[in-house]
N, C-alpha and C positions, 0 to 999 in steps of 0.2 A: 571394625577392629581397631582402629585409632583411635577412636573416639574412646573406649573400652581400656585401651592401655595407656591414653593420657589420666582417665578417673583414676584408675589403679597406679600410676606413677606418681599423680596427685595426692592422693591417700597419704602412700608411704613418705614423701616429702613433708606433706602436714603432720604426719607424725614425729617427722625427725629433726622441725624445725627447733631451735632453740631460744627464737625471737620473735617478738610480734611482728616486724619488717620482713623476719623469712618465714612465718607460716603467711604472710599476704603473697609475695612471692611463688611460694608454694602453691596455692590454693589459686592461681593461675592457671595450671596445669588442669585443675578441677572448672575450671572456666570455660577454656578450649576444649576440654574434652565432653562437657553437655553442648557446645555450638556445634562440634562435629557430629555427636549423634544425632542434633535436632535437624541439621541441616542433612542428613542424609537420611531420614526418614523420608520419600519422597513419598512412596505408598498412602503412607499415613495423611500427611499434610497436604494430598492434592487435592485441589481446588473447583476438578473439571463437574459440571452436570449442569443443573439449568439453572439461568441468571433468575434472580430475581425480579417482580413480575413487576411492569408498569404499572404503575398507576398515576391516579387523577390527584394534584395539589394544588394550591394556591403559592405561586411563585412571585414575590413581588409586585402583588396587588394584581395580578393577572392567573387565570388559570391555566394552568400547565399537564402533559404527560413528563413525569419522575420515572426514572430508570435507572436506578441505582445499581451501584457496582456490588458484589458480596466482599464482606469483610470475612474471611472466611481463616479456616484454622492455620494457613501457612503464612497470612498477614498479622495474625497476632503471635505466630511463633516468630516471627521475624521482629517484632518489638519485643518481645524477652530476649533475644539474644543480644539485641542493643544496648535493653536493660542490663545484665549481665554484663557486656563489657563495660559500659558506663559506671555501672558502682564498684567493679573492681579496681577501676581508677582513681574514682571517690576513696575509694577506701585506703588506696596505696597510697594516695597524694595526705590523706590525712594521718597513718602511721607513721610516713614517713615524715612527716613535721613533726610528732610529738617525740619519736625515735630517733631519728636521724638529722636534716638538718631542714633549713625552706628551699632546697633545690627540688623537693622530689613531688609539693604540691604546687612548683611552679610547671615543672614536666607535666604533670597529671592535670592540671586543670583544661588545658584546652579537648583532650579524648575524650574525657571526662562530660565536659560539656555537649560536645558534638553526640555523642552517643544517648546519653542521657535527653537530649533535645528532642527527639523522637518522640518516645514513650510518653514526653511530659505531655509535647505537643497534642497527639493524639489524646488524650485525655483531655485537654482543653478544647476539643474539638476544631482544632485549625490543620492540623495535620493529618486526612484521611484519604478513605479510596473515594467515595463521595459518587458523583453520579451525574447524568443528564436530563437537561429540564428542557422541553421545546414546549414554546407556547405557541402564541398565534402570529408574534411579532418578532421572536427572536430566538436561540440556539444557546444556552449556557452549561459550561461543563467543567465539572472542579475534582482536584485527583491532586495529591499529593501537597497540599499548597498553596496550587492554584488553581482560580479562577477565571475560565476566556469565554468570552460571551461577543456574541454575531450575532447581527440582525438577519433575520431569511429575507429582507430585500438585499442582502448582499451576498447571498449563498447563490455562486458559477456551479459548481458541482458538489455531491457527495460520495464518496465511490469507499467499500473496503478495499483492506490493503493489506493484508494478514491477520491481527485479532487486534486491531484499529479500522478507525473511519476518518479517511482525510475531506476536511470538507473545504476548499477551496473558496477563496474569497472575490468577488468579483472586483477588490482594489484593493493595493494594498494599504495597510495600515485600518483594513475594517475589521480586524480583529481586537476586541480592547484583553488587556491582563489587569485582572485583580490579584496583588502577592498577598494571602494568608497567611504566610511564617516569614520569616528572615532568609537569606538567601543560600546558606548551607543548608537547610532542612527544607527548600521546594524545589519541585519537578521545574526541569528548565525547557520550556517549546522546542520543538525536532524547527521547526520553522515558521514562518511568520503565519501561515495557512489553521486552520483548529485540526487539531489531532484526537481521536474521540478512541479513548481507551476500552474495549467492547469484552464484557465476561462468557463467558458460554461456547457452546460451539461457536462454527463459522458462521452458521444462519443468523444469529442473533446480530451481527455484523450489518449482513444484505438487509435484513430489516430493518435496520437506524436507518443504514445508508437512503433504503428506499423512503421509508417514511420524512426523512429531510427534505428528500427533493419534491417531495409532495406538498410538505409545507410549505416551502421555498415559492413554488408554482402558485401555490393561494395566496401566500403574501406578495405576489409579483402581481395576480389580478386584481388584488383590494387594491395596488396601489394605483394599478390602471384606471380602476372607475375611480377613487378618488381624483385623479389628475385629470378624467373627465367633465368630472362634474365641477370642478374648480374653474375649469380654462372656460374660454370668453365665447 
């Protein structure tokens, strides 16, 4: 119902505007009120059923299981509504210099930017939901941004944790971050540990989780018999 009487308040404003600076103004109202609908469509836009399926890739010259996250209809409503405020500011910051004065695309540039930064981002492919790679030798996982990558000779535990898998480090600082975007537009670490963002039910969780510590356990034996057969 908001959403519905912001269009309709928006409308009759855009129509009664008498300037280009107040039909931008106006056509705010028309702004907020598709964020509110899209954003309360939850029905529509939910994301719940089954994750998308592992499979086999070539990760950095190693082969790996890929376990991708779903980009699914509530992640790309969520960059139109970014989109949307971002160009409403575009657009304000730029009426209002040809209109008005250079105060309004000094206001407007930085929302403008922030917002707009998303959308672009993802498009350029640095800003996604992205997914998890275990190979034979290590744990990499990229969401938002970022990139954090463990080796399984330093994976202590794997455990879920709600619709995450905390995978605990055997010391710290054996987590490395790679920043894919600039640091307004990436996910910031819950803590120094990897945090493993998990789609699906809860089962699909137990299953990373398990499958980690499995790996973990093989890469802890290769390293045994290597340090075997090395020693004197």
């Amino acid at each position: 119902m908001t959403g519905t009487v912001a269009l309709v308040l928006g409308v009759a404003l855009v129509r009664r505007a008498d300037s280009a600076f107040g039909t931008t103004w106006a056509a705010l109202f028309l702004v907020l009120g598709l964020i509110v609908l899209v954003s309360s469509s939850g029905p529509l836009l939910d994301s719940s059923g089954p994750a998308p399926r592992p499979r086999e890739v070539t990760w950095d010259g190693e082969r790996a299981t890929y376990r991708p996250r779903r980009a699914g209809r509530a992640w790309v409503a969520s960059l139109g509504v970014l989109t949307l405020l971002g160009g409403w500011f575009a657009v304000m910051g730029t009426v209002g210099a040809v209109t008005e004065n250079w105060l309004w695309p000094v206001l407007a540039s930085v929302p403008a930017v922030y917002f707009l930064g998303f959308p672009v981002l993802a498009l350029l492919g640095r800003f996604r939901v992205g997914g998890t790679w275990i190979s034979a030798t290590r744990v990499v996982d990229e969401h938002h941004g970022l990139r954090s990558e463990l080796r399984l000779a330093d994976v202590a535990t794997a455990v879920q944790r709600g619709d995450s898998v905390r995978v605990t480090a055997a010391h710290p600082g054996a987590v490395t971050r790679h920043r894919l975007t600039p640091r307004p537009w990436r996910a910031r670490p819950r803590s120094q540990d990897l945090e493993i963002v998990v789609d699906g039910p809860a089962a699909g969780g137990a299953d990373l989780a398990a499958e980690l510590t499995s790996a973990a356990a093989a890469a802890g034996r290769r390293g045994d018999r290597s340090r075997r057969r090395s020693g004197p």
